[in-house]
N, CA, C and O atoms as a DFTB+ gen file, in Angstrom:
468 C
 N C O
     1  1       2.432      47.707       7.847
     2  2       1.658      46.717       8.572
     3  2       0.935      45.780       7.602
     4  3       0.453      44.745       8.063
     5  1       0.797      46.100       6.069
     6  2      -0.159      45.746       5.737
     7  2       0.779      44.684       4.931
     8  3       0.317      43.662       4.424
     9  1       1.885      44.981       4.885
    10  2       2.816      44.141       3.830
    11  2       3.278      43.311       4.794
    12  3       4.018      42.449       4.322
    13  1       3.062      43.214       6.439
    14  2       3.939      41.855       6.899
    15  2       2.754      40.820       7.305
    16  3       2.995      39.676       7.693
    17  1       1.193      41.459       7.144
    18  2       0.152      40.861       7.129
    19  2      -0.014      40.209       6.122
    20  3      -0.644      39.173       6.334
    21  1       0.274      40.365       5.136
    22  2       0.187      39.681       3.675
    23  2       1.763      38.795       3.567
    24  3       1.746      38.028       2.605
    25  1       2.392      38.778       3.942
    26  2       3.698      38.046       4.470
    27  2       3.125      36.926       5.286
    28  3       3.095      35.758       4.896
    29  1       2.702      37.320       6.366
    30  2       2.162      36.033       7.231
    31  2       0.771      34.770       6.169
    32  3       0.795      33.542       6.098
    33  1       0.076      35.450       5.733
    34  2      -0.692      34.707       5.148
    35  2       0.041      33.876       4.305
    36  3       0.064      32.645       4.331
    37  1       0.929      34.990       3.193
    38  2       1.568      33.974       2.312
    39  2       2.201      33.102       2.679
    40  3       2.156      32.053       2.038
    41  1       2.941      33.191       3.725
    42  2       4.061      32.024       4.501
    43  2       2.787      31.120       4.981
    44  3       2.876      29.898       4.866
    45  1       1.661      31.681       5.491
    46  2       0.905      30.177       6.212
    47  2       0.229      29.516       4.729
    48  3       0.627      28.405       4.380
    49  1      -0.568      30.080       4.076
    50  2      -0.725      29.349       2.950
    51  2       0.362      28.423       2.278
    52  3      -0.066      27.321       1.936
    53  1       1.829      28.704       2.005
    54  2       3.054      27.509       1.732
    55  2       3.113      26.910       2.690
    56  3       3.438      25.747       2.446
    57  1       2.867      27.222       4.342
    58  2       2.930      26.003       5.118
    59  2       1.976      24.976       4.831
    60  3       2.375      23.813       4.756
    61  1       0.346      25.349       4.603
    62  2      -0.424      24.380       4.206
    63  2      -0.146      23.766       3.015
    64  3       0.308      22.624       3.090
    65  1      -0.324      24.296       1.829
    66  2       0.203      23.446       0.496
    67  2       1.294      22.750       0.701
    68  3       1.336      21.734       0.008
    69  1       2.459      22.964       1.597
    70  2       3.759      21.941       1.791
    71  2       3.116      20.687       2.623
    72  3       3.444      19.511       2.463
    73  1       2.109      21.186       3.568
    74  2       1.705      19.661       4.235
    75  2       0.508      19.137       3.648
    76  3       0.112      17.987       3.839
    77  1       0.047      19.822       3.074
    78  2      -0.773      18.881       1.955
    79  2       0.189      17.925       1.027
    80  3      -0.001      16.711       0.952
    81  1       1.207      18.583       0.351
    82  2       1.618      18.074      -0.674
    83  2       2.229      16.576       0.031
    84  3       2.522      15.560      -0.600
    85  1       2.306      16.757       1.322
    86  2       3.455      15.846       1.850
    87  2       2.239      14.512       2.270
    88  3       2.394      13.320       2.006
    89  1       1.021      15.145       2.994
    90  2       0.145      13.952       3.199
    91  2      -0.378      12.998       1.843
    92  3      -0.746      11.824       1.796
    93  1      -0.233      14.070       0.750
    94  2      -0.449      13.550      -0.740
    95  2       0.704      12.467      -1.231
    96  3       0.479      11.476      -1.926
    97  1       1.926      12.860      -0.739
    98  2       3.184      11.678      -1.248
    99  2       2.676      10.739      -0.309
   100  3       2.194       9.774      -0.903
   101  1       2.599      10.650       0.912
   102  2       1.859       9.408       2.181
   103  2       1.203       9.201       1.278
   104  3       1.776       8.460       0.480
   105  1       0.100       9.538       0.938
   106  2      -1.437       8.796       0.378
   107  2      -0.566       7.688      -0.587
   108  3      -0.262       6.518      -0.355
   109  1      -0.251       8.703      -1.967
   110  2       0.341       7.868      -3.064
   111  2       1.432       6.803      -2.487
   112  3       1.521       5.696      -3.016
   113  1       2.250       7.165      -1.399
   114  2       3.115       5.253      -1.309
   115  2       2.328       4.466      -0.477
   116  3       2.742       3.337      -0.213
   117  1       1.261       4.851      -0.010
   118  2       0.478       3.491       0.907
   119  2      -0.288       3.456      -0.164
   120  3      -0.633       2.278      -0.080
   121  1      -0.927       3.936      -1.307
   122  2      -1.396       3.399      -2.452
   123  2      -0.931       2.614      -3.205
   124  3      -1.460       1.608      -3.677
   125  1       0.365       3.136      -3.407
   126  2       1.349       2.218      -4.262
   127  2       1.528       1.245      -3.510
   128  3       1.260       0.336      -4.295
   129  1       1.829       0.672      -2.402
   130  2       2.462      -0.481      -1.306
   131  2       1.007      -1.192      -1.311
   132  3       0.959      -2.121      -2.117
   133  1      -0.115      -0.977      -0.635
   134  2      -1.346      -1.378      -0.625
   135  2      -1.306      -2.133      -2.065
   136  3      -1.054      -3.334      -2.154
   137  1      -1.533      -1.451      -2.977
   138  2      -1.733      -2.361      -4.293
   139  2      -0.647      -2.993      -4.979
   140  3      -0.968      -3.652      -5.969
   141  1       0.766      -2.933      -4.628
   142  2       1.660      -4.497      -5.135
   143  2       1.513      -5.106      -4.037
   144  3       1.891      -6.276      -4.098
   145  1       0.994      -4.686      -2.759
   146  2       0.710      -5.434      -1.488
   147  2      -0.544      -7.089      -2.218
   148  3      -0.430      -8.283      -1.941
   149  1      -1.679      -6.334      -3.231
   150  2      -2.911      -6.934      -3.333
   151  2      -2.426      -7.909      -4.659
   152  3      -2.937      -9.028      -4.708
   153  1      -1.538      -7.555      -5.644
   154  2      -1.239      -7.958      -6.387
   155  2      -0.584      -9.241      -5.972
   156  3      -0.930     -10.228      -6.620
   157  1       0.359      -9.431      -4.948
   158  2       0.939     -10.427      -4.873
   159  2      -0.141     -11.380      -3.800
   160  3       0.167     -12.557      -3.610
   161  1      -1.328     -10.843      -3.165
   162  2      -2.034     -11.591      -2.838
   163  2      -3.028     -12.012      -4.140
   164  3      -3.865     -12.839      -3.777
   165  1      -3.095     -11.795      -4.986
   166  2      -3.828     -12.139      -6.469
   167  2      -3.229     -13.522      -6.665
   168  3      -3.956     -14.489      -6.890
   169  1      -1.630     -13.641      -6.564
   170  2      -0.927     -14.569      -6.878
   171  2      -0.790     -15.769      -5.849
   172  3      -0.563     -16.971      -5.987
   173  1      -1.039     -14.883      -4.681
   174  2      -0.630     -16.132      -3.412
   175  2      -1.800     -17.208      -3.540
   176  3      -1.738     -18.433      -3.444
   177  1      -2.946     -16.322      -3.801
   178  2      -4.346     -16.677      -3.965
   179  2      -4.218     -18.010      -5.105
   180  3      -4.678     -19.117      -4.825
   181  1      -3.681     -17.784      -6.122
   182  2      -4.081     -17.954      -7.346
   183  2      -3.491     -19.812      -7.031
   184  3      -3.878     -20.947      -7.308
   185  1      -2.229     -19.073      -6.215
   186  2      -1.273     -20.538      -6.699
   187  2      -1.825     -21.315      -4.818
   188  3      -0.991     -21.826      -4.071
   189  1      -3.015     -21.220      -4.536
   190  2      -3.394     -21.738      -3.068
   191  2      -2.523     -22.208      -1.980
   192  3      -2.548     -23.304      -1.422
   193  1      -1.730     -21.176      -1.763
   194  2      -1.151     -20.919      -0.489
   195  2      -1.759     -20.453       0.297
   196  3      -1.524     -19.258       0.476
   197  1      -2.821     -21.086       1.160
   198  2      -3.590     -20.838       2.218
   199  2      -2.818     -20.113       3.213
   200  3      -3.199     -18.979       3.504
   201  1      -2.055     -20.474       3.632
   202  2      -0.864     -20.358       4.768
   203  2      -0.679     -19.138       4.752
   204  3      -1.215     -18.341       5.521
   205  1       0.409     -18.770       3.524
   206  2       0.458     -16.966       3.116
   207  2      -0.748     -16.229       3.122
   208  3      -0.754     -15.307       3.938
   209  1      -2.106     -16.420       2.224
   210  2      -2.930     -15.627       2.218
   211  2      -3.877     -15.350       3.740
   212  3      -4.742     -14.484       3.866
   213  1      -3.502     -16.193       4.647
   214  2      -3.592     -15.820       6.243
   215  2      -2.534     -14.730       6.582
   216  3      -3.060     -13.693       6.984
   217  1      -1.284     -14.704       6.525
   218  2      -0.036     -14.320       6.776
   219  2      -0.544     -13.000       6.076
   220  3      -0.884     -12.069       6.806
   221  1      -0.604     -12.890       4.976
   222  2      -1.139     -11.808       4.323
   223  2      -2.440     -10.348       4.643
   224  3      -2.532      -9.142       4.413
   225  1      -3.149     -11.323       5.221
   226  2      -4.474     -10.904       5.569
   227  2      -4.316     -10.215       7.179
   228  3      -5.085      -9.336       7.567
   229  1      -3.228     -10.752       8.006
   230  2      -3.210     -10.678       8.896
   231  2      -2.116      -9.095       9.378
   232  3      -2.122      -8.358      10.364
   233  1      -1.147      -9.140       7.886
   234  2      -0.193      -7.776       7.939
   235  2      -1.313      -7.291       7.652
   236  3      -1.838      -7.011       8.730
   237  1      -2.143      -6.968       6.633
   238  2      -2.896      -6.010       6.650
   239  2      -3.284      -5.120       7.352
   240  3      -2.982      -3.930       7.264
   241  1      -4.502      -5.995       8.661
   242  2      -5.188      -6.022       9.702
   243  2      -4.036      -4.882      10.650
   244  3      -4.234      -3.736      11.055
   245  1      -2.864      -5.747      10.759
   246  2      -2.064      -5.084      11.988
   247  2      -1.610      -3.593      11.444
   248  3      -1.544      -2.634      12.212
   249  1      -1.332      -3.508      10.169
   250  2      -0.404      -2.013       9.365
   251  2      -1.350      -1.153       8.553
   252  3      -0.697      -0.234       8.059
   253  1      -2.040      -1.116       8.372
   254  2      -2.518       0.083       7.324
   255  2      -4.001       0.404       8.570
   256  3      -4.575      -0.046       9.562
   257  1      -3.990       1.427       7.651
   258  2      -5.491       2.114       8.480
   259  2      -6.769       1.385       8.048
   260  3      -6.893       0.874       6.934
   261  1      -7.953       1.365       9.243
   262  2      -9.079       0.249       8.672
   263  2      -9.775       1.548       7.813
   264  3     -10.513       2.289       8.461
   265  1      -9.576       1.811       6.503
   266  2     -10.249       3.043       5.964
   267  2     -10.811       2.274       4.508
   268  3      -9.969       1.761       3.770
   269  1     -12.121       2.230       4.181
   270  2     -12.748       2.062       3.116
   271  2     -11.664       1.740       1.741
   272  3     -11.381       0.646       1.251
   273  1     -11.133       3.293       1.288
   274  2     -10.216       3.090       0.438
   275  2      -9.096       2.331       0.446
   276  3      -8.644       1.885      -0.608
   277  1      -8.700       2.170       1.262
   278  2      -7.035       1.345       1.654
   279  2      -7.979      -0.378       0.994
   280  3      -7.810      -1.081      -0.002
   281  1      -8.673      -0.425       1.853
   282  2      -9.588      -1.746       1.759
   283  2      -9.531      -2.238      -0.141
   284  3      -8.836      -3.064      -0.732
   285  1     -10.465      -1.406      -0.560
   286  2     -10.973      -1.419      -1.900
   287  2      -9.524      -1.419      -3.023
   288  3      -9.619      -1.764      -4.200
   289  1      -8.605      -1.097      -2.565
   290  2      -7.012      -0.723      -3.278
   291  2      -6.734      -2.279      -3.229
   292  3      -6.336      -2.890      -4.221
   293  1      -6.924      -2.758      -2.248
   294  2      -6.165      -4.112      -2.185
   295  2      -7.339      -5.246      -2.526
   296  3      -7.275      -6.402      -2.946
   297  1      -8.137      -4.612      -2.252
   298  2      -8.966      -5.926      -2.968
   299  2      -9.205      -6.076      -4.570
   300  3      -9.248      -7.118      -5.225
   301  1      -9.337      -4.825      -4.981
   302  2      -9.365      -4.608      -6.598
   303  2      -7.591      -5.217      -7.122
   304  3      -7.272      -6.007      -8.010
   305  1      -6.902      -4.588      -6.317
   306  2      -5.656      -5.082      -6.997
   307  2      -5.501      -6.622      -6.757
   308  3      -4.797      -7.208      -7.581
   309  1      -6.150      -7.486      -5.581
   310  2      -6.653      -8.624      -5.613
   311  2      -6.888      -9.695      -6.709
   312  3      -6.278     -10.667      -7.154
   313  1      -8.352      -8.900      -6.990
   314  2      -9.024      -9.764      -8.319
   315  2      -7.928      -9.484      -9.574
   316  3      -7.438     -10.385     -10.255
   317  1      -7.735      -8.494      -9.683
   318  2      -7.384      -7.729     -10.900
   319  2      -5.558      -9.290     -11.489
   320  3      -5.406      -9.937     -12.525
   321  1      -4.645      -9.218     -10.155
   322  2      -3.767     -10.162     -10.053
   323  2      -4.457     -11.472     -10.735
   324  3      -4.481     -11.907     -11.886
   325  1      -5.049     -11.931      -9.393
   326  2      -5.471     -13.363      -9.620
   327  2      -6.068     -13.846     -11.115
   328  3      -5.739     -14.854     -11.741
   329  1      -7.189     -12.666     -11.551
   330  2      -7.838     -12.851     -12.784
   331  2      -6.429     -13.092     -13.835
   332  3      -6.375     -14.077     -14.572
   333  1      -5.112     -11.863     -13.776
   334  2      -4.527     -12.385     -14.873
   335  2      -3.539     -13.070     -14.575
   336  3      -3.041     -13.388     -15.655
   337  1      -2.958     -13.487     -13.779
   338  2      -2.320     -14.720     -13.081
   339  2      -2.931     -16.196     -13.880
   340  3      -2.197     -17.020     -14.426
   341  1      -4.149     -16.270     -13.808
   342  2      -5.072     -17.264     -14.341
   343  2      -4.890     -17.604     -15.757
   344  3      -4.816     -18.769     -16.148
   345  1      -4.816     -16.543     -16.545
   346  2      -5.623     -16.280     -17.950
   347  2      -4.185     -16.214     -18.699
   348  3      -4.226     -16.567     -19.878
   349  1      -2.783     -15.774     -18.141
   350  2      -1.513     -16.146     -18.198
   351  2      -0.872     -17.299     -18.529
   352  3      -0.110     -17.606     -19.446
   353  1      -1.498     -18.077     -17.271
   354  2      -1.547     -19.728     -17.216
   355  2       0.195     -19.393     -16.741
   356  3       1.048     -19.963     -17.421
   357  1       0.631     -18.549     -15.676
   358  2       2.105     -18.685     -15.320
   359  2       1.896     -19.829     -14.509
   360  3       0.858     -20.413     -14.202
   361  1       3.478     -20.104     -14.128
   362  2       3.981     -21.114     -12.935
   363  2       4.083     -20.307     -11.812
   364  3       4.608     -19.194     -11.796
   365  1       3.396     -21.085     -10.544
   366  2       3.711     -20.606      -9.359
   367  2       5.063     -20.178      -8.605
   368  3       6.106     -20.833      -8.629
   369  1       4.918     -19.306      -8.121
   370  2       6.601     -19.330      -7.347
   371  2       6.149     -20.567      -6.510
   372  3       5.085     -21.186      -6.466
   373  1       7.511     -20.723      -5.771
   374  2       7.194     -21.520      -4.320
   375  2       6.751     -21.046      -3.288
   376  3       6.462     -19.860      -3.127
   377  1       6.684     -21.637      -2.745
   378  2       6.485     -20.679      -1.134
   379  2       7.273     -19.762      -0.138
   380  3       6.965     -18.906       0.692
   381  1       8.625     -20.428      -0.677
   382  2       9.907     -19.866       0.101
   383  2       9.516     -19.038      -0.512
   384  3       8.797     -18.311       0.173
   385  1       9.621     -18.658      -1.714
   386  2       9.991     -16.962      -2.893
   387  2       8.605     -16.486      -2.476
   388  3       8.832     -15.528      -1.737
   389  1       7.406     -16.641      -2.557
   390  2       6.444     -15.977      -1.958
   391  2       6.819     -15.433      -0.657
   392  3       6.821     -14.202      -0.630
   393  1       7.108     -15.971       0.336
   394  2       6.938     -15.829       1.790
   395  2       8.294     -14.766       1.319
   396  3       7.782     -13.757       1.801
   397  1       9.154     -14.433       0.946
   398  2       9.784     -14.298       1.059
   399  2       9.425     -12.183       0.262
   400  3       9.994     -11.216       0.769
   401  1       8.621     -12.079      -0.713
   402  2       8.097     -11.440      -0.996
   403  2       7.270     -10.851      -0.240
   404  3       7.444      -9.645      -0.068
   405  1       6.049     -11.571       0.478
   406  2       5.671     -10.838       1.461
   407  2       6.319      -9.997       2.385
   408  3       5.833      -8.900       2.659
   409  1       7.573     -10.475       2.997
   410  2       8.166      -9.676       4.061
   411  2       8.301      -8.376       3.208
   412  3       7.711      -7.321       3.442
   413  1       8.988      -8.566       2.395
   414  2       9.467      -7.593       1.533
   415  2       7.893      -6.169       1.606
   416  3       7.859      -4.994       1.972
   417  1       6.927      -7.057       1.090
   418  2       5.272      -6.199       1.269
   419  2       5.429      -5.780       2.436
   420  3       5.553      -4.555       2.449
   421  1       5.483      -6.283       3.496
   422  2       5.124      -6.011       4.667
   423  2       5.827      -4.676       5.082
   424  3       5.248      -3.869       5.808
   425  1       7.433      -4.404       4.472
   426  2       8.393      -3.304       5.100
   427  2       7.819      -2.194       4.472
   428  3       7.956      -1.193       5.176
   429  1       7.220      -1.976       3.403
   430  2       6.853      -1.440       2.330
   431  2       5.564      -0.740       2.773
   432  3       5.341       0.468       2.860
   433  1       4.521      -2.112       3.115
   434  2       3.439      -1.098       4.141
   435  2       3.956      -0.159       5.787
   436  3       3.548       0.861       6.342
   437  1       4.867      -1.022       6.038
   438  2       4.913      -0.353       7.509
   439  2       5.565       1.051       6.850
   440  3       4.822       2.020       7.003
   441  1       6.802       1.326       6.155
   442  2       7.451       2.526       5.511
   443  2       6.479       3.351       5.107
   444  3       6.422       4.550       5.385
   445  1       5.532       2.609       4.310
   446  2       4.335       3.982       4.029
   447  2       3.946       4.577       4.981
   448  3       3.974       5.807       4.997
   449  1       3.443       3.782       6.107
   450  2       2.539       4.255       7.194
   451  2       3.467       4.548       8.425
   452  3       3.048       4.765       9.562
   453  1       4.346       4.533       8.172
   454  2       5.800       5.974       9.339
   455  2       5.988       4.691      10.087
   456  3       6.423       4.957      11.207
   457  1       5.816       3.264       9.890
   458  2       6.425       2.281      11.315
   459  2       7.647       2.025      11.172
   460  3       8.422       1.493      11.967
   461  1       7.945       2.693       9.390
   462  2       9.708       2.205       9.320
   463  2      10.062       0.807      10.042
   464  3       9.454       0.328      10.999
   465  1      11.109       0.290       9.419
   466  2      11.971      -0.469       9.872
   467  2      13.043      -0.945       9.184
   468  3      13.844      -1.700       9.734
């Protein structure tokens, strides 16, 4: 009795560490997506595409969770873009290749956050 009691624990303890580990890969790709998400708003920013950085602001709003951290990921990766975008002194994409990047962001957040498509 005492060995299928210690069986059950061990099996529920690997059930928890397996769904931890798994909400931990979630965390890390909406981390990762969130921040080349902020990065390319650094750039949309940089090169004043008003238009996109609405478009931008607005996937946000609709796909990721309203959670402090998600927030702070994309805004740091924000400044962090734009500042060296600046200090680079690159050429802007256009708008087509931006807009065109965003979608790309956009599949990337919804995939993190299970909306697939």
């Amino acid at each position: 009795m005492l060995r299928v009691t210690t069986l059950r624990a061990s099996l529920v303890t690997l059930l928890i560490l397996f769904g931890a580990g798994q909400a931990g890969a979630v965390e890390d790709t909406l981390a990762q997506a969130v921040t080349e998400f902020g990065s390319l708003n650094g750039v949309v920013l940089a090169c004043k595409q008003h238009a996109l950085t609405a478009r931008m602001r607005e996937i946000m709003v609709d796909t990721v969770p309203k959670e402090r951290n998600v927030g702070e990921l994309f805004e740091t990766a924000t400044s962090k873009s734009f500042l060296d975008f600046g200090a680079a002194g690159k050429a802007c994409p256009d708008g087509k290749r931006l807009a065109e990047d965003i979608e790309l962001g956009r599949s990337k957040l919804q995939k993190a956050v299970g909306q697939g498509t």
